[in-house]
N, C-alpha and C positions, 0 to 999 in steps of 0.2 A: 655410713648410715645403713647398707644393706648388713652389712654383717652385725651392727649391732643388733637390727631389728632378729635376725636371724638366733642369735645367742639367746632372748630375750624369751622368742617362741623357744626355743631351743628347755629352754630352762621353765620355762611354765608347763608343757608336756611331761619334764622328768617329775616339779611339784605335784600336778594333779597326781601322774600315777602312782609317786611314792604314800600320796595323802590316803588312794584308792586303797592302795594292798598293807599298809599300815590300820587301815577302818575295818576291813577284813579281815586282819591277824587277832586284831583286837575284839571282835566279835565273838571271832574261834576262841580265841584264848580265856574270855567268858565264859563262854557255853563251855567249855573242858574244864573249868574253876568251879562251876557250879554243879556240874555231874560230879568231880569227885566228893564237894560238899555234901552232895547227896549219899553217895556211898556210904562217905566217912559216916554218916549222920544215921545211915541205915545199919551200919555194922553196931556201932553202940549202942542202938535201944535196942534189950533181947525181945522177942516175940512175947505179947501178952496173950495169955492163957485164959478165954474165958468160960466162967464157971456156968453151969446149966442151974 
């Protein structure tokens, strides 16, 4: 019983943290998807020229 209980906690500590640095990665890895959107996005339109 003890070591079941033990395996149990055991294993809900490794889910939370994998859950943690998985929601994290995934964040990062947004916000790095969406800056180079941005670049890409910037390199393509040339600079508009306005006339006086």
């Amino acid at each position: 019983m003890l070591f079941t209980l033990h395996v149990v906690a055991i294993g809900t500590v490794i889910g939370v943290t994998a859950h943690f640095a998985f929601s994290l990665g995934k964040k990062d890895g947004l916000r790095i998807a969406r800056r180079e959107q941005e670049l890409k996005t910037k390199k393509e339109d040339p600079p508009k020229i306005e006339s006086q």
